[in-house]
DRENKEDREN-754680 format. One record per residue (C-alpha): residue in one letter; x, y, z. Coordinates in steps of 0.5 Angstrom, whole numbers, plus 500, padded with zeros to 3 digits. Layout:
# DRENKEDREN-754680
AXYZ ...
This chain:
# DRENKEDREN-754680
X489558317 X492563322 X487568325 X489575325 X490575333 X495569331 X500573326 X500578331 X503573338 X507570333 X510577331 X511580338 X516573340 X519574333 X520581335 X522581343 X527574340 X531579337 X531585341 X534582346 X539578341 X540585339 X541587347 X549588350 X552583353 X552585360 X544587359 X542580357 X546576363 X542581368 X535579363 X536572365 X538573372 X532576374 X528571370 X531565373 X529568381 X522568379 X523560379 X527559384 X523559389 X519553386 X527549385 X527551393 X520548395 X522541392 X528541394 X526542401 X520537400 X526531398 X530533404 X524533409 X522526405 X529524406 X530526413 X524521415 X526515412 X533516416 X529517422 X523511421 X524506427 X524498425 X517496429 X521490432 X525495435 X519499437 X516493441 X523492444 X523499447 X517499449 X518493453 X524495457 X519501458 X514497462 X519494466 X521500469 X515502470 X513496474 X520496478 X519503479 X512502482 X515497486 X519501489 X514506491 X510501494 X516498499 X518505500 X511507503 X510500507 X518502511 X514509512 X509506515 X512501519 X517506521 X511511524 X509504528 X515503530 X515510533 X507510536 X510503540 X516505543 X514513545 X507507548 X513503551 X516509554 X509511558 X507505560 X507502567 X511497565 X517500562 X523496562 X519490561 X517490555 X520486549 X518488542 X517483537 X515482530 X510477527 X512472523 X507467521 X500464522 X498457524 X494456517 X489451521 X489455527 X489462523 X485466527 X488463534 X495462534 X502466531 X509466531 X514471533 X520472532 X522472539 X524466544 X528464550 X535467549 X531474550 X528472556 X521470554 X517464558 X511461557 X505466560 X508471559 X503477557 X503478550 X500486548 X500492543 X498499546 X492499543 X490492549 X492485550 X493480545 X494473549 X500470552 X505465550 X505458550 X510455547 X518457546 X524455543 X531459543 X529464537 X522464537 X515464541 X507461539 X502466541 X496464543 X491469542 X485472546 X478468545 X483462544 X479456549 X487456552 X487462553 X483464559 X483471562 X480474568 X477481567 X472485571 X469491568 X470498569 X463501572 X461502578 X460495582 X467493578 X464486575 X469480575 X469475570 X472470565 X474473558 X474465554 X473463547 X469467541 X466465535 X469460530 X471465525 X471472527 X477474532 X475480534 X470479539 X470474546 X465472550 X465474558 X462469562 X462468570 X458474571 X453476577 X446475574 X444482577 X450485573 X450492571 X453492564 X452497558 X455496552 X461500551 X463499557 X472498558 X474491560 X481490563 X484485566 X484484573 X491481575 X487474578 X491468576 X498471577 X499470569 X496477566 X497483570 X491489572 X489494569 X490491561 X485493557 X482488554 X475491549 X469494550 X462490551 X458490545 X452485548 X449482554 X445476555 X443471560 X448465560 X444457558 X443456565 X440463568 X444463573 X449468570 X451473565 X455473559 X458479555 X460478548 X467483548 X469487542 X477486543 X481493542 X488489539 X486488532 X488480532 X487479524 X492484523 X498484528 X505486525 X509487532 X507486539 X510487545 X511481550 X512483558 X517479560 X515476568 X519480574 
């Protein structure tokens, strides 16, 4: 059975069902049209939503294709860093470049001068010997001085028409007579170094009463006709009696950096 409440909201419907069944025509068109612009808004969300839902699914990437553009983009991620590590090392070969010819230009033996690149290493020999890709048909000849601007490097030893063999200093066949810059002028042999470390030589021959300090400069002293006077060749690091007592050995800290040469400059014989 109804409640009170009850017979009252079915009498207001009833009611308001004919009130507007009872309205004009053109009244009840704008009484529909004002209550279907409440709902709208509704009907525009979910159309909205199905077309983001729709746009989605056209723009979702197959994860095959994915992996494949990710690929060609490491490729040229890679290419790319090659290129600047190429770029950079033509830099750096072209500001050594320019330091070693502006150094030619102000040395004593201008003219002379031939400016070589390394090419390769002896592997058995690796510390002692290289190869440059200069020979006889630019002039060179065995014994000829081989330097940087920062000091001697060794000589020639052997030579074909487009390359040359190096042999560097503290090598047994590549002997140097030197003398020390200090107040007596030492003189000595600059000879081999150690086995396995190319920066340093040994200077025997020297007076038992020398007067060496470390840090003094060592230059060649233009004896035996090979190397001229007055290339710098190291400083000395430490000073000893040699085996027999009778004379002074220096070890010399050379100044050319023998372990990383790239270009040398071969002084070619008058």
């Amino acid at each position: 059975m109804l409640r009170r409440p009850h017979y009252f909201a079915v009498a207001l419907v009833v009611l308001l069902t004919l009130l507007v069944l009872s309205l004009p025509a053109s009244i009840t068109a704008r009484l529909k049209l004002a209550i279907g612009s409440l709902f709208l808004p509704l009907f525009g969300l979910t159309s909205g939503a199905q077309q983001a839902s729709t746009k989605a699914t056209d723009t979702l990437v197959p994860r095959g294709e994915l992996a494949r553009q990710n690929e060609v983009l490491r490729r040229e991620n890679q290419q790319l860093r090659v290129q600047a590590i190429q770029s950079d090392e033509l830099l750096r070969e072209n500001n050594r470049l320019r330091q070693a010819l502006g150094w030619e230009a102000q040395s004593p033996w201008k003219g002379r001068l031939k400016l070589a690149k390394v090419v390769s290493r002896d592997p058995a020999n690796w510390w002692r010997t290289v190869q440059i890709d200069r020979g006889t048909k630019d002039g060179i000849k065995e014994d000829c001085a081989v330097l940087t601007p920062e000091g001697l490097v060794g000589k020639i030893y052997s030579v074909s028409l487009t390359r040359s063999q190096v042999v560097l200093v503290g090598d047994p066949s590549c002997k140097v007579a030197a003398l020390v810059e200090n107040d007596v002028r030492d003189g000595g042999v600059v000879g081999p170094g150690g086995p396995f470390d190319g920066s340093f030589a040994t200077m025997k021959h020297l007076s038992r009463n020398a007067n060496l300090k470390p840090g003094q400069n060592v230059v060649t002293s233009g004896l035996g006709g090979v190397f001229p006077k007055g290339i710098a060749i190291g400083k000395i690091a430490d000073v000893h009696p040699s085996e027999s007592s009778l004379t002074t050995d220096a070890q010399i800290k050379l100044n050319a950096r023998l372990d990383a040469l790239e270009e040398v400059w071969v002084l070619i014989k008058q």
